[in-house]
N, C-alpha and C positions, 0 to 999 in steps of 0.2 A: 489478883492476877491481871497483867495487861491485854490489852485484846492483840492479836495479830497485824502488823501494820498489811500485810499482806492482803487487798481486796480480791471478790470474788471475780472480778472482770479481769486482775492481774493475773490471776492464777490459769485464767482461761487462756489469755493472749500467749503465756508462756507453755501449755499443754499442747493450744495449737502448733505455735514453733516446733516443740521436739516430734511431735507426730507428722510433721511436715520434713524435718530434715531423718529420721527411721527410713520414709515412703524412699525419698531422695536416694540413699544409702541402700536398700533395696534393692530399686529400681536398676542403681548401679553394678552391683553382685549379676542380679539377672542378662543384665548386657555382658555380663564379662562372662561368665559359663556359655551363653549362646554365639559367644563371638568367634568367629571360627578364621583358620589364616586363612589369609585372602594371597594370593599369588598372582602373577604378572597374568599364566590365562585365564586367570575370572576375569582380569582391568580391560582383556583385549576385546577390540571391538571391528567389525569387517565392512564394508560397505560389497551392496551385492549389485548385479547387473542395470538394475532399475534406481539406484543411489538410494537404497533403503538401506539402515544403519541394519546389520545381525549379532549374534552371538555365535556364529558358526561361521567357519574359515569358507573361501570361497572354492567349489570344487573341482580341480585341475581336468579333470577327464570333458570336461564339459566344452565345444569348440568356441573358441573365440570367432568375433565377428572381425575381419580387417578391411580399415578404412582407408583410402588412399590420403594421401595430401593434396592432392591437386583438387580433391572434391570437396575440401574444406574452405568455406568461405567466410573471411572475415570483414566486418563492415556492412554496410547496408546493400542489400541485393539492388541493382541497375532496374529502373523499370520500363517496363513495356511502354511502347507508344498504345496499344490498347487501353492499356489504363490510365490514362491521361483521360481528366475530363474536362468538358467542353470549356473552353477557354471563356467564353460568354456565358454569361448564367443569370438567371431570371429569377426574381421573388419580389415581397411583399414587404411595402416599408412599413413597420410595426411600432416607429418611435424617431419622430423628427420634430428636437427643438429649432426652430427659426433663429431665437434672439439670440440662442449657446453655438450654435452651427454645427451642429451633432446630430448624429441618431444612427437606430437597427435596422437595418433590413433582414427578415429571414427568406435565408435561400430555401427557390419551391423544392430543390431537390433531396440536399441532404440536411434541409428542415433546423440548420446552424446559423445562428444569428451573429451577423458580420455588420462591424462598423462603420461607416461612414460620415465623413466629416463633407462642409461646403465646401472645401475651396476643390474637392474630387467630383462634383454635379455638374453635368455639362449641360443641364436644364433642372429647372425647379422641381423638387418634389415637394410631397404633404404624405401626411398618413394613410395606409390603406391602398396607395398608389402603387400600381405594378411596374418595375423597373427588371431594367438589362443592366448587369454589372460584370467588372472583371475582378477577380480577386489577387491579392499582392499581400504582400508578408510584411506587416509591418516593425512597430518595435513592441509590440506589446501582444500581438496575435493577427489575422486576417483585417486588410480593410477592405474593402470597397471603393473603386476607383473607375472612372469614364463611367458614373453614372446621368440615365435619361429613363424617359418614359417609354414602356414598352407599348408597341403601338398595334 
């Protein structure tokens, strides 16, 4: 008699398979008896006063809030002259190359580090040096401009 060409590793790879496509096949049966029709109000979805997504429709008896138009503002709100701050401002150079012609100053107040180039010093600094500056919008963020030493 011949021996079986069939090895015992073969037999196993294909036992896995059918025992894997059974589960598969299954698994499928079980989806399909649980699946239940779904209708337009399961899909529906409501948004409620506070823009939280519900399942439950929003309820009519309930008084609406009315907003006028004229109170709706669109754009950046106008600011106070109050809140303008002081045009002059005062801090501490933290970082001055000489040979680059650069460096930081951080402002003592709101403690933000603004750049300053040479050709904006209306007298020498060095590091550590307390200056008066104004600040201006440049193309990359705040500079530092009519700087001197605070005296």
């Amino acid at each position: 008699m011949g021996r079986s060409q069939e090895t015992f590793n073969k037999k196993e790879v294909r036992n896995k398979k059918e025992k894997k496509r059974k589960e598969k096949a299954a698994k499928r049966l079980a989806r399909k008896e649980g699946e239940k029709k779904s209708s337009l109000e399961d899909m529906m979805a409501y948004v409620d006063e506070n823009g939280m997504i519900t399942s439950t429709p929003p309820d009519p008896t309930i008084k609406k809030k009315v907003i006028k138009a004229e109170n709706i503002e669109i754009g950046i709100p106008k600011r106070d002259a109050a809140t303008e701050m002081d045009v002059v401002r005062k801090g501490v150079v933290t970082f001055f190359n000489d040979s680059k012609g650069f460096g930081f100053i951080k402002d003592s107040e709101t403690h933000e580090s603004v750049f300053v180039h040479v050709n904006n010093l209306l007298e020498e600094i060095k590091e550590n040096n307390i200056v008066s500056f104004e600040v201006e919008m440049g193309q990359k963020g705040p500079i530092a401009v009519k700087v001197k030493l605070f005296k």
